[in-house]
PyMOL Python script that loads the backbone (N, CA, C, O; Angstrom):
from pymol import cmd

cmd.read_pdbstr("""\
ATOM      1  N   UNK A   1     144.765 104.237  85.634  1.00  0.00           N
ATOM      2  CA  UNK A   1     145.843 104.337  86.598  1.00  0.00           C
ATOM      3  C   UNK A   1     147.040 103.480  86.169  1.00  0.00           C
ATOM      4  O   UNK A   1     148.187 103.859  86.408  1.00  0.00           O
ATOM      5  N   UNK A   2     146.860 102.677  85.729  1.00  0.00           N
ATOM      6  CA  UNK A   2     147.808 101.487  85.163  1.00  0.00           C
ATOM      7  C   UNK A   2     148.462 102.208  83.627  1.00  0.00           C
ATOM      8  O   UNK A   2     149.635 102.360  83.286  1.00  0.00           O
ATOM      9  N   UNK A   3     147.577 102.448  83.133  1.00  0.00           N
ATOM     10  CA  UNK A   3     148.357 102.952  81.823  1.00  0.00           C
ATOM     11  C   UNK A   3     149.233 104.409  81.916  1.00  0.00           C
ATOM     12  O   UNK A   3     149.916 104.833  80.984  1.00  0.00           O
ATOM     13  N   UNK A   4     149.066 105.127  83.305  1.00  0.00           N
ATOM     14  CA  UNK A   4     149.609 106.371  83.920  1.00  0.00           C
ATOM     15  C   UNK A   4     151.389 105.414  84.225  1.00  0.00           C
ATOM     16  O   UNK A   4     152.500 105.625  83.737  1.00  0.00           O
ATOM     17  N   UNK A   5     150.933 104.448  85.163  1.00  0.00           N
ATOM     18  CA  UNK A   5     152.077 103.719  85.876  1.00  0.00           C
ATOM     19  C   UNK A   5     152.833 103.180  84.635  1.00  0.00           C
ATOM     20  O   UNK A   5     154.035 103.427  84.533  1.00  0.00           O
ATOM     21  N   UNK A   6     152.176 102.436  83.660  1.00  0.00           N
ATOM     22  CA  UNK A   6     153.109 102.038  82.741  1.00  0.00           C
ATOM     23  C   UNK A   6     154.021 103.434  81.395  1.00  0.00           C
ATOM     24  O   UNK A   6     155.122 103.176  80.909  1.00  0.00           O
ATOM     25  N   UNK A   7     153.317 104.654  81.085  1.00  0.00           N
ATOM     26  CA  UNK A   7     154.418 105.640  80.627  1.00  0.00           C
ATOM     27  C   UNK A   7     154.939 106.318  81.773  1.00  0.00           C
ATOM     28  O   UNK A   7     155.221 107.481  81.486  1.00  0.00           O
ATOM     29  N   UNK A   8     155.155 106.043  82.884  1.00  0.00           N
ATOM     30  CA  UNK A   8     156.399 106.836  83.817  1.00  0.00           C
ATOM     31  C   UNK A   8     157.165 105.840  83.234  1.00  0.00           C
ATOM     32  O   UNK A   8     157.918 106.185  82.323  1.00  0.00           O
ATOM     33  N   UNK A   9     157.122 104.336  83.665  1.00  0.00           N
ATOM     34  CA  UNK A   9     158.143 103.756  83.748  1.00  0.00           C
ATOM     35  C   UNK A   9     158.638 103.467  82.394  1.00  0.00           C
ATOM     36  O   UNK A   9     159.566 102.663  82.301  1.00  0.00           O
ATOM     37  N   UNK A  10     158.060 104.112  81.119  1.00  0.00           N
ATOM     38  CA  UNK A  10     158.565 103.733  80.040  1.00  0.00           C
ATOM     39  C   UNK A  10     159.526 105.074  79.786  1.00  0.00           C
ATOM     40  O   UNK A  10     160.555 105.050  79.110  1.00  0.00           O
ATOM     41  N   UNK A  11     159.000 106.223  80.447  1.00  0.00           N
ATOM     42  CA  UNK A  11     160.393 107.589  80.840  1.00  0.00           C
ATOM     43  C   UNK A  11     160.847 107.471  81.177  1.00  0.00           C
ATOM     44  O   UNK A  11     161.862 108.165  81.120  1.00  0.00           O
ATOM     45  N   UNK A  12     160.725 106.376  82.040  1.00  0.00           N
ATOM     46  CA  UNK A  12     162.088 106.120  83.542  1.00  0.00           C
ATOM     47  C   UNK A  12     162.885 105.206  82.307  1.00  0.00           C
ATOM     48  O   UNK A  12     163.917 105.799  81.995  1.00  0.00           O
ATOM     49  N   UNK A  13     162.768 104.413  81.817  1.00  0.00           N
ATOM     50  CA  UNK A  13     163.316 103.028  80.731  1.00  0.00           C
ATOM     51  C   UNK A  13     164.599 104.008  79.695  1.00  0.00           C
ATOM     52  O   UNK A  13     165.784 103.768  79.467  1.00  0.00           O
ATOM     53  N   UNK A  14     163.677 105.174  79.250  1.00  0.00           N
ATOM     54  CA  UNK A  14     164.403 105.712  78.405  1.00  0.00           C
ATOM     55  C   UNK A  14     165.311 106.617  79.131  1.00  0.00           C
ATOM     56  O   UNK A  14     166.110 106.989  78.272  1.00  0.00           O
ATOM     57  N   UNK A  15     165.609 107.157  80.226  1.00  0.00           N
ATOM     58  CA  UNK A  15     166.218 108.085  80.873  1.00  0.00           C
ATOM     59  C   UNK A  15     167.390 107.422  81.943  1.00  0.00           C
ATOM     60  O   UNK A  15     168.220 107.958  82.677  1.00  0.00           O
ATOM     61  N   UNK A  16     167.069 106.110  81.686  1.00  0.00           N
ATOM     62  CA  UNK A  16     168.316 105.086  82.261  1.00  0.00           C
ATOM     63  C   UNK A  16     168.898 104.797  81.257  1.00  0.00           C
ATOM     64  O   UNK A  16     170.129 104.837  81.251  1.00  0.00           O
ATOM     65  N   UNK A  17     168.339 104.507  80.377  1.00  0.00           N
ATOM     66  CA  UNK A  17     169.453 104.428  78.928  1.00  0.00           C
ATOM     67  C   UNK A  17     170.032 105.733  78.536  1.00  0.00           C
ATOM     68  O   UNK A  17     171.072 105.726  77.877  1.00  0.00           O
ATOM     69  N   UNK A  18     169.567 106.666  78.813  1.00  0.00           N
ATOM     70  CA  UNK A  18     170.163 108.123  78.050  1.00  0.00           C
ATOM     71  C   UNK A  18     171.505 108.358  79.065  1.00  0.00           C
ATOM     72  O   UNK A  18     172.591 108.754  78.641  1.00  0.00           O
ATOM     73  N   UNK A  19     171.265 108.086  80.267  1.00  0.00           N
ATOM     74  CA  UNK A  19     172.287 108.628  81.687  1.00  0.00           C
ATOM     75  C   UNK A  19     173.079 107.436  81.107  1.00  0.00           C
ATOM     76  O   UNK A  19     174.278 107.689  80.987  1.00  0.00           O
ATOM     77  N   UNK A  20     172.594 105.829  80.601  1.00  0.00           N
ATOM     78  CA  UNK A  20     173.864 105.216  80.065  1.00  0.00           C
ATOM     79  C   UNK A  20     174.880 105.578  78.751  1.00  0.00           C
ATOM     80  O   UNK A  20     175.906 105.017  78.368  1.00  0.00           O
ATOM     81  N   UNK A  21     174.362 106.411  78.381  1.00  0.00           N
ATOM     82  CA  UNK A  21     175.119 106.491  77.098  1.00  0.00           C
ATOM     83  C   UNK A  21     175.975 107.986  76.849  1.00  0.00           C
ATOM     84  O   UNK A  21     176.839 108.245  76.011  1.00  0.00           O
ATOM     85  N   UNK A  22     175.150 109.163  78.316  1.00  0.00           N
ATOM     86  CA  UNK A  22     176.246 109.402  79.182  1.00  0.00           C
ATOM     87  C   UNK A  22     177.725 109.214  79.327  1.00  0.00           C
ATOM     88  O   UNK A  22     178.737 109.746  78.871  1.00  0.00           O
ATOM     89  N   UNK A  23     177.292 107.764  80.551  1.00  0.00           N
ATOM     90  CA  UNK A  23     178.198 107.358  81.010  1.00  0.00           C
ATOM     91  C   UNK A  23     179.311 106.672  79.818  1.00  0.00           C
ATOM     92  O   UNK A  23     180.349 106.204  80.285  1.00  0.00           O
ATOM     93  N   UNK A  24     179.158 106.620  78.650  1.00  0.00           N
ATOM     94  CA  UNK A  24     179.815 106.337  77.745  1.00  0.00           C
ATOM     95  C   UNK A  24     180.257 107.581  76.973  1.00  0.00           C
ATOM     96  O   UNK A  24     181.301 107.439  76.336  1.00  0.00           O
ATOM     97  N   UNK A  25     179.760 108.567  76.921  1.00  0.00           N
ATOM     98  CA  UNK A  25     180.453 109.456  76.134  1.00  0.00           C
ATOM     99  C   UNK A  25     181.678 110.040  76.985  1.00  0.00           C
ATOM    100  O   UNK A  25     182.725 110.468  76.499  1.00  0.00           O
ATOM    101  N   UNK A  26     181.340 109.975  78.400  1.00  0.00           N
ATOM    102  CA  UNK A  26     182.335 110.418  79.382  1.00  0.00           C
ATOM    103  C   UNK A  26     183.473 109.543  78.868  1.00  0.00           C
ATOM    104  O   UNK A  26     184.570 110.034  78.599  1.00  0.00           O
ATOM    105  N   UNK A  27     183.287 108.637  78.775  1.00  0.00           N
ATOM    106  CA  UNK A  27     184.697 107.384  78.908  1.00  0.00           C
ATOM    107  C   UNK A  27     185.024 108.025  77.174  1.00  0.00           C
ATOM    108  O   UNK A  27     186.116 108.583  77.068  1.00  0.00           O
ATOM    109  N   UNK A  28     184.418 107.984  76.270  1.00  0.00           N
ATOM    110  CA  UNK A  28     184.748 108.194  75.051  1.00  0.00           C
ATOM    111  C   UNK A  28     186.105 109.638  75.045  1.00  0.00           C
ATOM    112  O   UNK A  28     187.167 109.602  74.423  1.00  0.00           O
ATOM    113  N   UNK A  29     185.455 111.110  76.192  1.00  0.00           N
ATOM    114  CA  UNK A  29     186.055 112.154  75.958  1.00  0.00           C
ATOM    115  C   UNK A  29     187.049 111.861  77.416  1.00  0.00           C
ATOM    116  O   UNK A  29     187.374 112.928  77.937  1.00  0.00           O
ATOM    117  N   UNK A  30     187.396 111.047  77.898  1.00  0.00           N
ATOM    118  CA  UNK A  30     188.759 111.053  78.691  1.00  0.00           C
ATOM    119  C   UNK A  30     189.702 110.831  78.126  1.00  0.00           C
ATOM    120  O   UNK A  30     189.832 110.531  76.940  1.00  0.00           O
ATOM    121  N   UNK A  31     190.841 111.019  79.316  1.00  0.00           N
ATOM    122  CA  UNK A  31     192.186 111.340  78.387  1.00  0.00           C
ATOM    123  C   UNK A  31     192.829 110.042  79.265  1.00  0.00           C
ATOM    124  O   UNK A  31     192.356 109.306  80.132  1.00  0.00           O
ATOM    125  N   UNK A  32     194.137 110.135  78.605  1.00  0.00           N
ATOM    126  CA  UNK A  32     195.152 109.520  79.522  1.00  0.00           C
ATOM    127  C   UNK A  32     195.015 107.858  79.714  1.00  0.00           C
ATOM    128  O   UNK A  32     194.484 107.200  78.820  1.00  0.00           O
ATOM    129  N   UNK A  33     195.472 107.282  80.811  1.00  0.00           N
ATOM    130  CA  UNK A  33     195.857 105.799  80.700  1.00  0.00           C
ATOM    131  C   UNK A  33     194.139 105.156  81.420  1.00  0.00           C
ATOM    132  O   UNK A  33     194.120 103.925  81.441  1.00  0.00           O
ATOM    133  N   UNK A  34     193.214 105.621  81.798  1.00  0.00           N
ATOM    134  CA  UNK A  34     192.177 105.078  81.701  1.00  0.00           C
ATOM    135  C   UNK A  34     191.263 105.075  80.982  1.00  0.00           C
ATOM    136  O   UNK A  34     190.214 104.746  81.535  1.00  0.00           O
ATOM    137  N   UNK A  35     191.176 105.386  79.595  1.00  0.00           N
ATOM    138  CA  UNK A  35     190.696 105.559  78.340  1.00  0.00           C
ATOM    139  C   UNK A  35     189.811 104.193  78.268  1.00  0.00           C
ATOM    140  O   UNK A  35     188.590 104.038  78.300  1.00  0.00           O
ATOM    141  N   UNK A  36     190.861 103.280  78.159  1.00  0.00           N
ATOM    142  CA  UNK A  36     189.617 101.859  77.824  1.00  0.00           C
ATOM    143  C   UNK A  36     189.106 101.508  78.913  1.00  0.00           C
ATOM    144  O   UNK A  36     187.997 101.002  78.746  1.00  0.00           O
ATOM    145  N   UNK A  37     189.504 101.567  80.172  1.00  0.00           N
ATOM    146  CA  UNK A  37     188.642 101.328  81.245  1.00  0.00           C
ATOM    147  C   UNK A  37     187.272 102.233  80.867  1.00  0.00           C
ATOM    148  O   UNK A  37     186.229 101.845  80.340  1.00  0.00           O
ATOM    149  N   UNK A  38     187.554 103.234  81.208  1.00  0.00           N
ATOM    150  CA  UNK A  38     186.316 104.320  81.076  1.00  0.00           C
ATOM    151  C   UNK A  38     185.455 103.792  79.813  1.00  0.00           C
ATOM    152  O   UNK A  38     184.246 103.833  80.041  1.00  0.00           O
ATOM    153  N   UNK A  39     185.839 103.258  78.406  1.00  0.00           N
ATOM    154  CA  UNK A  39     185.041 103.240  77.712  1.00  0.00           C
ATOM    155  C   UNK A  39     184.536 101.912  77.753  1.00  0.00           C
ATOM    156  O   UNK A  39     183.530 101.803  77.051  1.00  0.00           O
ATOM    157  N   UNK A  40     185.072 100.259  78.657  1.00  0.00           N
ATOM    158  CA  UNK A  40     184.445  99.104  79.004  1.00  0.00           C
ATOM    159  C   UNK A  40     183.577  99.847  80.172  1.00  0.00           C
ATOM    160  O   UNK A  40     182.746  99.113  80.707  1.00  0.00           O
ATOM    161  N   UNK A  41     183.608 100.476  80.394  1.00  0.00           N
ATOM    162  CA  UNK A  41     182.506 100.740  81.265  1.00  0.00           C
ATOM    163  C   UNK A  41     181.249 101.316  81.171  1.00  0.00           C
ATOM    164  O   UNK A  41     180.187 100.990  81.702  1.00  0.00           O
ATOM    165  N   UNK A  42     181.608 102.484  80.196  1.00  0.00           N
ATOM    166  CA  UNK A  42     180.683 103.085  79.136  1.00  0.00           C
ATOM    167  C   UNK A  42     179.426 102.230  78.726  1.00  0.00           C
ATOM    168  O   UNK A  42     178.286 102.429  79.145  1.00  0.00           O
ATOM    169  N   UNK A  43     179.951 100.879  77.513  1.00  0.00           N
ATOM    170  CA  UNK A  43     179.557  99.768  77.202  1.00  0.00           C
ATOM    171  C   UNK A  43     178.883  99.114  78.006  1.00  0.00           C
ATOM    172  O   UNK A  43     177.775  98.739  77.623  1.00  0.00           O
ATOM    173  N   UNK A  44     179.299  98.795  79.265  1.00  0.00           N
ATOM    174  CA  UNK A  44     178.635  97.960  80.277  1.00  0.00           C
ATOM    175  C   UNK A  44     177.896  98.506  80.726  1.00  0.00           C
ATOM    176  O   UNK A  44     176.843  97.919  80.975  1.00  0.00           O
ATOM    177  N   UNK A  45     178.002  99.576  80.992  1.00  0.00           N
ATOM    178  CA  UNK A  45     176.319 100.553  81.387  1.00  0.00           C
ATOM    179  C   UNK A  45     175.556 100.812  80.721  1.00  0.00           C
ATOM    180  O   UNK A  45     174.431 101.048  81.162  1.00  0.00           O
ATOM    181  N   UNK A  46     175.844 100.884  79.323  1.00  0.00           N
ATOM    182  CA  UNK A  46     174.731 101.044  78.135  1.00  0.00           C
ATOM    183  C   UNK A  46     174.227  99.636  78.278  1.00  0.00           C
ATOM    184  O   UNK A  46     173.008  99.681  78.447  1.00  0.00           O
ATOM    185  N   UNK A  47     174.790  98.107  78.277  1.00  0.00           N
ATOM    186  CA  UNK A  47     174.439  97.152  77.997  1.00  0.00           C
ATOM    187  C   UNK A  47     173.415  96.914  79.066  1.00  0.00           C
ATOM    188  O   UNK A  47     172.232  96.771  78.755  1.00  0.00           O
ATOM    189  N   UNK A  48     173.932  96.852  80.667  1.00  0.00           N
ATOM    190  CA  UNK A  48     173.177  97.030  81.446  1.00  0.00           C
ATOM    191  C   UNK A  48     171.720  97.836  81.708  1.00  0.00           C
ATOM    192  O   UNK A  48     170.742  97.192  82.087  1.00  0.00           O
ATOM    193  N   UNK A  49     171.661  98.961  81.531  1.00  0.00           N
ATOM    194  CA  UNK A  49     170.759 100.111  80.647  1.00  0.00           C
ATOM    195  C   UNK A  49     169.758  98.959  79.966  1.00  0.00           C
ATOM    196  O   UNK A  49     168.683  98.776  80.537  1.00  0.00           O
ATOM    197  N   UNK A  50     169.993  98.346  79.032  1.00  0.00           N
ATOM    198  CA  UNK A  50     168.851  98.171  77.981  1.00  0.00           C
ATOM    199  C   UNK A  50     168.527  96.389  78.827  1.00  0.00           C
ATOM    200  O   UNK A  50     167.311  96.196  78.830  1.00  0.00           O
ATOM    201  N   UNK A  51     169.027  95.616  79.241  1.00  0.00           N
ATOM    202  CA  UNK A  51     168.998  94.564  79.644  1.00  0.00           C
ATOM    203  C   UNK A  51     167.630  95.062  80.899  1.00  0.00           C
ATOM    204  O   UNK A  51     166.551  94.471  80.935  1.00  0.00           O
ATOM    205  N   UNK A  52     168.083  96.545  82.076  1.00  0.00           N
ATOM    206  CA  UNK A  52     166.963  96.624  82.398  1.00  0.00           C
ATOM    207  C   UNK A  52     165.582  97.103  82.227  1.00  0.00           C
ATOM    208  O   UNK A  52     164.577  96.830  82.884  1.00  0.00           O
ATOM    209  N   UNK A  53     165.764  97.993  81.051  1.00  0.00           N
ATOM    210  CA  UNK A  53     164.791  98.705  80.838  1.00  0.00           C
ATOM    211  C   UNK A  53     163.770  97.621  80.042  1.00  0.00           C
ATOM    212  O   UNK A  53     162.566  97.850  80.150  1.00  0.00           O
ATOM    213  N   UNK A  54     164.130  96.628  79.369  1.00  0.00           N
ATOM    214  CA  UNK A  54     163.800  95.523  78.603  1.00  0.00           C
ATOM    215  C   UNK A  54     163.075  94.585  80.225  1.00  0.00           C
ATOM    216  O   UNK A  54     161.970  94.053  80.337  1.00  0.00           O
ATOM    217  N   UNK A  55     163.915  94.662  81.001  1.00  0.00           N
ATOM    218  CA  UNK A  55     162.979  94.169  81.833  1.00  0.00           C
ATOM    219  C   UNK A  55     162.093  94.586  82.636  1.00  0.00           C
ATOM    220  O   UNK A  55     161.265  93.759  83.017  1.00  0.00           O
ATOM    221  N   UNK A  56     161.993  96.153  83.191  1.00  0.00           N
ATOM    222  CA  UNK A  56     160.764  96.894  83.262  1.00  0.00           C
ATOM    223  C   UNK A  56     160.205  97.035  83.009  1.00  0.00           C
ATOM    224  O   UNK A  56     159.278  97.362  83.749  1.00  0.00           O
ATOM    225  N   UNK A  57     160.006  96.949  81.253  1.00  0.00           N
ATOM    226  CA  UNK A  57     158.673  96.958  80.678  1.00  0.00           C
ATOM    227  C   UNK A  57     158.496  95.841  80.163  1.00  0.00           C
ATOM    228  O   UNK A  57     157.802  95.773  79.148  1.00  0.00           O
ATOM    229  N   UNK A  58     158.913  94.996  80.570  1.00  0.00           N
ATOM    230  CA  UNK A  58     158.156  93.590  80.406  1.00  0.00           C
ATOM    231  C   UNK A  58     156.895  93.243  81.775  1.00  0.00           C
ATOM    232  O   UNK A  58     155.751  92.790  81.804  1.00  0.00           O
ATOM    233  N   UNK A  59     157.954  93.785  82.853  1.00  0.00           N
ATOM    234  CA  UNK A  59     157.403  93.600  84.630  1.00  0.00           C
ATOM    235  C   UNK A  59     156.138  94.635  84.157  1.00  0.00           C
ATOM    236  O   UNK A  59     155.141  93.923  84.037  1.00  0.00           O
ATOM    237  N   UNK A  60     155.846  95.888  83.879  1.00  0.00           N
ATOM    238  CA  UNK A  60     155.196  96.444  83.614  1.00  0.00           C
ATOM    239  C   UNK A  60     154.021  96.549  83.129  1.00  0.00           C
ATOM    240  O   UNK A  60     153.108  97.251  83.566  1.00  0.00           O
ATOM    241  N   UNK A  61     154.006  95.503  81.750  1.00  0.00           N
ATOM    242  CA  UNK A  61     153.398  94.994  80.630  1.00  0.00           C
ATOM    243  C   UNK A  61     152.319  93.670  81.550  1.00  0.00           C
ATOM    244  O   UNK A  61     151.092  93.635  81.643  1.00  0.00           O
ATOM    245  N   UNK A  62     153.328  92.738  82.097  1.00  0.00           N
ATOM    246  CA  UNK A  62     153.172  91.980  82.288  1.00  0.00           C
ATOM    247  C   UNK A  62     151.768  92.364  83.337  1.00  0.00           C
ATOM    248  O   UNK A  62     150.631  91.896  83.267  1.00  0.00           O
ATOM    249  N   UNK A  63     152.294  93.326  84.250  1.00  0.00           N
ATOM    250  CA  UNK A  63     150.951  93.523  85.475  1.00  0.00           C
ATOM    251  C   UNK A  63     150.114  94.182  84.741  1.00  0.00           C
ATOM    252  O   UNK A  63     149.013  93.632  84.721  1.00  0.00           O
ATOM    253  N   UNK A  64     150.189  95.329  84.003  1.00  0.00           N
ATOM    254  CA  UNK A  64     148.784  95.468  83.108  1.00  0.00           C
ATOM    255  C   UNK A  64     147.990  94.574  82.612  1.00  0.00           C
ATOM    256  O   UNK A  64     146.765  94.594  82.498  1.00  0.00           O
ATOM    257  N   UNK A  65     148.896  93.639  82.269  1.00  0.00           N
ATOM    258  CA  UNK A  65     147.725  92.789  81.400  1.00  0.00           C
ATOM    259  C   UNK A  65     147.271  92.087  82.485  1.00  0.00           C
ATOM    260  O   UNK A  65     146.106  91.727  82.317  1.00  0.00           O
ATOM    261  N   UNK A  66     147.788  91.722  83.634  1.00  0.00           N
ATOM    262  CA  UNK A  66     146.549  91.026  84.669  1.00  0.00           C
ATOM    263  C   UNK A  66     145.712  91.996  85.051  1.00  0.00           C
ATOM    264  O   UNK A  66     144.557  91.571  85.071  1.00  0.00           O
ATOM    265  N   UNK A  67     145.853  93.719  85.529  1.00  0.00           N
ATOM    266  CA  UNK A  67     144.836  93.514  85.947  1.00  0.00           C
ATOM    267  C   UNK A  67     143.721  93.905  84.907  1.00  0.00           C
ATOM    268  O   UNK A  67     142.501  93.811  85.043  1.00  0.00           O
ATOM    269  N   UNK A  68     144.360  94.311  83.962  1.00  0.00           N
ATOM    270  CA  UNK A  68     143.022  93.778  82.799  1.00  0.00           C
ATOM    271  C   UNK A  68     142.434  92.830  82.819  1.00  0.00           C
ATOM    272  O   UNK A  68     141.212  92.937  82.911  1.00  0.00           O
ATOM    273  N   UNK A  69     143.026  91.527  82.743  1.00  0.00           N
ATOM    274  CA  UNK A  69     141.764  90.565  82.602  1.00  0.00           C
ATOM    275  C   UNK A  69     141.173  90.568  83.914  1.00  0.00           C
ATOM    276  O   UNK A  69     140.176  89.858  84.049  1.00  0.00           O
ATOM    277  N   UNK A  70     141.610  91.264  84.976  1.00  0.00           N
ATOM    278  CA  UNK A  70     141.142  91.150  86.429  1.00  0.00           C
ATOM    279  C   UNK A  70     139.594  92.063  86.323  1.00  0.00           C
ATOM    280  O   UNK A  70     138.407  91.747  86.399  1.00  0.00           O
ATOM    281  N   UNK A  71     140.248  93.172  86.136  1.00  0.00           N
ATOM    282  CA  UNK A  71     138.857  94.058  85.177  1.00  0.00           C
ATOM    283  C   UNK A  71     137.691  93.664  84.583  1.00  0.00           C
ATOM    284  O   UNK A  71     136.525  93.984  84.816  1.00  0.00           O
ATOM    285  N   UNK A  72     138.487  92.452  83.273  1.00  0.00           N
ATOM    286  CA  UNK A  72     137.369  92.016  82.777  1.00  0.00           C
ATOM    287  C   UNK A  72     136.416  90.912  82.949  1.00  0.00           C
ATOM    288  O   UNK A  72     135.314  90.736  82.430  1.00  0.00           O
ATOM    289  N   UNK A  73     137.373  89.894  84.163  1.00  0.00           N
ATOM    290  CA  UNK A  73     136.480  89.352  84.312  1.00  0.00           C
ATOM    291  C   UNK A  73     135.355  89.329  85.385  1.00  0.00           C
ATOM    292  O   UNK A  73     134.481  88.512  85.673  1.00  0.00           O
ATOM    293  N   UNK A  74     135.865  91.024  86.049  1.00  0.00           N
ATOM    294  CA  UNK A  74     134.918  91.459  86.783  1.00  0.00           C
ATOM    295  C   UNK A  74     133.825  91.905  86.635  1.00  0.00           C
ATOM    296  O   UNK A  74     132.951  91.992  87.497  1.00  0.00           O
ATOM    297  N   UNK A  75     133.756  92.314  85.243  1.00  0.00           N
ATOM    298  CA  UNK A  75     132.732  93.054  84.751  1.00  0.00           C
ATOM    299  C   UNK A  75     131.375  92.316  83.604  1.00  0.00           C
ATOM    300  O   UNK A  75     130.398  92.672  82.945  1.00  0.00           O
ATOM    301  N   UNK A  76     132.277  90.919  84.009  1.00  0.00           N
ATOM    302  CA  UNK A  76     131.343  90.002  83.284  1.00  0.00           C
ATOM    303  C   UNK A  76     130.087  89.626  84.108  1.00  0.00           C
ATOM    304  O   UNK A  76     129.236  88.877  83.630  1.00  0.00           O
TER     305      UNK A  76
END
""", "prot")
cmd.dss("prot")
cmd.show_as("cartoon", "prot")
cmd.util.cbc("prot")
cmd.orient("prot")
């Protein structure tokens, strides 16, 4: 069940970064006088993007491995 919970959220990890980089190609193909806005923003959502997905699967990682040893030291 845990290793089910941990690849959603490693689809969910990659599919927040993909919608960020998205949000950067948008800013890349605008026109006109908000060009660099759109593309500091781009950036900041990609950056944001990996800052969380880096921390979901740490949060992720992190509860698997308890209740593994929870597991194992149940079964001792």
């Amino acid at each position: 069940m845990v290793g089910m919970l941990q690849i959603i959220t490693y689809l969910l990890c990659v599919y927040l970064v993909f919608k960020a980089v998205e949000i950067f190609t948008i800013g890349l193909a605008s026109q006109g006088d908000c060009r660099i806005a759109a593309r500091f923003v781009g950036i900041l959502a990609i950056l944001a993007a990996i800052g969380l997905a880096a921390y979901f699967v740490n949060a992720i990682d992190t509860q698997a491995q308890a209740v593994a040893s929870s597991v194992n030291r149940y079964l001792r």
